[in-house]
N, C-alpha and C positions, 0 to 999 in steps of 0.2 A: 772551893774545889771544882774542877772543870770535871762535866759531865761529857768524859769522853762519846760515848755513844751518841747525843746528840747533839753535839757537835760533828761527828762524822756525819749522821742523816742528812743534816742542814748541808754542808761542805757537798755532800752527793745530791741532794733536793736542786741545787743550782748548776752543777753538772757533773753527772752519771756517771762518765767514761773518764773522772778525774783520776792522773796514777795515783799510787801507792805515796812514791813520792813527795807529790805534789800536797796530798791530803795530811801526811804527815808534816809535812812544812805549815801546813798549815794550823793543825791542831798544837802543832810545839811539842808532838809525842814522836817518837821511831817509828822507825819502818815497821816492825817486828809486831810494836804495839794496837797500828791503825791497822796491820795485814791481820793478824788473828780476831780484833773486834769487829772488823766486816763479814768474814768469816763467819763469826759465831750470828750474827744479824741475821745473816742468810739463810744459814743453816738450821736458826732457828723459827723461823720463819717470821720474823720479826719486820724485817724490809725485804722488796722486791726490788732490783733494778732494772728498770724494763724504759725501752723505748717507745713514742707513744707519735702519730703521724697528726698532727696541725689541722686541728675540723675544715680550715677554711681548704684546705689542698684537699682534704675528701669532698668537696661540696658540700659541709657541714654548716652553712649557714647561721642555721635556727638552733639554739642550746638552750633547754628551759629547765627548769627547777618544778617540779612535780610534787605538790604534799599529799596525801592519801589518809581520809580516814577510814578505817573498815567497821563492816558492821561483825564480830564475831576476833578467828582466828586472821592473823596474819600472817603466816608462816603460808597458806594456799596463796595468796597477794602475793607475797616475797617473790616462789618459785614462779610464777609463771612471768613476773616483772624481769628477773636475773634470766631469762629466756629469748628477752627481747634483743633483736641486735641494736636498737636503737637506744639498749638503756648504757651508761659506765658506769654508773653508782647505785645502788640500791640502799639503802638502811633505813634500820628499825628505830624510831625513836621515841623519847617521850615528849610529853607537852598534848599541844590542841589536837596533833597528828599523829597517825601510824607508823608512815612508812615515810621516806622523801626517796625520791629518784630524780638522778640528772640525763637529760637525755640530749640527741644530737640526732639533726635530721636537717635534708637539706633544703627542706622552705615551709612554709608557713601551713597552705595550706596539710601537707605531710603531717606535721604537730597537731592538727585540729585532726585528723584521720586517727592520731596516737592517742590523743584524748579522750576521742570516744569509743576505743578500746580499751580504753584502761576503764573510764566508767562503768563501761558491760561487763567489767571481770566481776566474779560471784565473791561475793562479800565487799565490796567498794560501796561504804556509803555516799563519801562523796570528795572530792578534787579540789585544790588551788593550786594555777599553775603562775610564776615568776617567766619571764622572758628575760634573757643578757643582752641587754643591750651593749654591753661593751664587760669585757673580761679584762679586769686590771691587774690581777695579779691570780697565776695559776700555774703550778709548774708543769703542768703538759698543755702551755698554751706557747706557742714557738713565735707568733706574732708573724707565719707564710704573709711571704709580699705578691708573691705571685710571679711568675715568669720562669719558673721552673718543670724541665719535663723532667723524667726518669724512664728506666729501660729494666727488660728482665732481670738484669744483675743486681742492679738497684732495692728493687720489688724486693729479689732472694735475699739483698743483705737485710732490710726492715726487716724480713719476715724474721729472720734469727734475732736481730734486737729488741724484737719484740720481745723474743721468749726468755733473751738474757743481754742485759745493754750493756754489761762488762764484759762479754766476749770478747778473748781475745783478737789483733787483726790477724793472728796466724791464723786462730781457727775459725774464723770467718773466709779468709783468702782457701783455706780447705774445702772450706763447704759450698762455697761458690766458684772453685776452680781460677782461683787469683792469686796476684804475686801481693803479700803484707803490703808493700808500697801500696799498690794498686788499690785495694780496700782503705786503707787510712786516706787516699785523696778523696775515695769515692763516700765515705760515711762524713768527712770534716766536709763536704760541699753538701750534703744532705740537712747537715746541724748549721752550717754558716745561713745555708737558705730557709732558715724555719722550716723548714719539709718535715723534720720529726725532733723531739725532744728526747733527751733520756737524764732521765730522773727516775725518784723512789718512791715507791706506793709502799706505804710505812701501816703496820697493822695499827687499827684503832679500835677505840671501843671499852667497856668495862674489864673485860680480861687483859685488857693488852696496857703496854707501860703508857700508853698516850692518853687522854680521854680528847674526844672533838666535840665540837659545840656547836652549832650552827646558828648564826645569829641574823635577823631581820632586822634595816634599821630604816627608818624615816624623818630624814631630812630637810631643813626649814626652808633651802634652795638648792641649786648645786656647787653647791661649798666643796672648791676643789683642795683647800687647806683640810678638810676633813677626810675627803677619797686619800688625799696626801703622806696623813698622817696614817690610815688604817692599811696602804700600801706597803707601807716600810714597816709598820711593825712586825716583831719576827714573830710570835704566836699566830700573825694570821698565814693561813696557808691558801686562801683562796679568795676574791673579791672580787664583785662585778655587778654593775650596775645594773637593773632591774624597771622591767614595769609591770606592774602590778599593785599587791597590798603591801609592797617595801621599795624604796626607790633604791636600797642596798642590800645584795644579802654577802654573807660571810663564809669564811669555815673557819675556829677559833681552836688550835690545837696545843691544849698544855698538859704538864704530866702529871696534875692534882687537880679534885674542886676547888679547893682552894683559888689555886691559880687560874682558874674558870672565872669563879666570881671576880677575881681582881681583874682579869681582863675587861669583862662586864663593865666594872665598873668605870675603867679608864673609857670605855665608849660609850657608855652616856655621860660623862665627865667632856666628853669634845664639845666646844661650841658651835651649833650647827645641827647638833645629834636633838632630835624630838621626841622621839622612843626607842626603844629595840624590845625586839620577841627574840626568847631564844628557845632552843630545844638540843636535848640531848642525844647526842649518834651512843643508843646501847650496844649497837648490833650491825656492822657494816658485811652486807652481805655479798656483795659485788661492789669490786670496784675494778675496770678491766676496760684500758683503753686500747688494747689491742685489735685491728682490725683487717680483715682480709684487704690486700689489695691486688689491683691487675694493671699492668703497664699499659699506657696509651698504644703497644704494638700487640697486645693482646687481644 
């Protein structure tokens, strides 16, 4: 039996502002049927559809993977980590560590300045931080080429996609004093040029119908049949190369333990694969790639 609902995430996880249409063509269900189950997603706060702007077009350089252990509560860690502009993701989890946070900052030295704030927060025993060397799969990664400017109208429409990336173009050309034409050329050159993504930020965690994983792998060289293979699988939502204590790390999203472990196990089952750590997301407490932006005429 087709698990309508995720099947719609997945179908939206690849692109956002897909019609009604288009998404019911695709699941093999009606209009009626894919319009009321997104509906109810949203409504129940299950997935978000939000547009998300390309780190490299904010000068987002440096993306690193933050593990945190504390000495005491984490819930003080949590709040003042979900504070930071430089964090997207915050969460609680179990294993060696507390807390993991993914952050974005636009160089190197900036990262060693975030470091050692986050060491000085009150209860931080102690740090391991991952660097991306390269983001192979991520659905708010757009893959910016570069050579694109934008203007205040621009700026105004992100700002709306941020906050809802199924807006319609009427009521976008509203909000920004445009004619629907004029908005659909101006948001498809924004999404053709990597400039911003829109996709689902899908609730996870022990309450929620998802559970995620987070997995650490190290590998016997760079066995691109192994990147290959952990690419294209559909459980993985997120991969990118690393240096540090993993030369891989993951995000592994199924809707049972179960289906945890057998993930698991199909990747230490790769040829190539030497170990994996994994740890469990209990508690995602931020996740929020939304970012102020200001037009080069600003």
């Amino acid at each position: 039996m087709v698990d309508i609902d995720s099947e719609l995430i997945r179908a939206l996880q690849e692109d956002g502002r897909a019609s009604i249409h288009a998404l019911a063509r695709r699941l093999g269900q009606s209009r009626a049927t894919v319009s009321s189950r997104l509906h109810a997603l949203i409504a129940e706060g299950t997935i978000r559809v939000v547009a998300a702007v390309d780190p490299a077009f904010l000068g987002q350089h440096v993306l690193a993977h933050v593990s945190i252990r504390a000495d005491g509560s984490v819930a003080p860690i949590a709040e003042e980590l979900r504070g930071l502009d430089e964090t997207v993701l915050v969460s609680a989890v179990s294993g060696a560590h507390d807390l993991v946070v993914e952050v974005r900052l636009g160089s190197m030295p900036a990262l060693h300045d975030l470091l050692a704030r986050i060491r000085a927060m009150r209860g931080v025993a102690a740090i391991s931080t991952l660097v991306y060397t390269s983001v192979l799969k991520g659905f708010f990664v757009s893959e910016y080429q570069g050579d694109v400017t934008i203007d205040d109208l621009d700026v105004a429409l992100i700002e709306r996609l941020q906050q809802n990336g199924r807006a319609s173009y009427r009521a976008l050309g509203e909000a920004v004093r445009l004619s629907p034409s004029a908005v659909t050329t101006r948001v498809r050159r924004l999404v053709d040029a990597g400039v911003i993504k829109v996709s689902v930020v899908e609730a996870r965690g022990l309450p929620h119908r998802q559970l995620s994983l987070g997995v650490g792998v190290n590998l016997s060289d760079d066995d691109e049949s192994v990147l290959g293979s952990l690419r294209s699988w559909r459980g993985v939502d997120f991969a990118a190369l690393t240096i540090g204590r993993f030369d891989a790390v993951l995000t592994v999203v199924e809707p049972s333990a179960s289906a945890l472990f057998a993930s698991l196990e199909r990747i230490r089952a790769l040829p190539g694969v030497l170990r994996v750590e994994s740890w469990l997301h209990l508690a995602v407490l931020k996740e929020d790639y939304a970012r102020i932006l200001r037009s080069p005429s600003i």
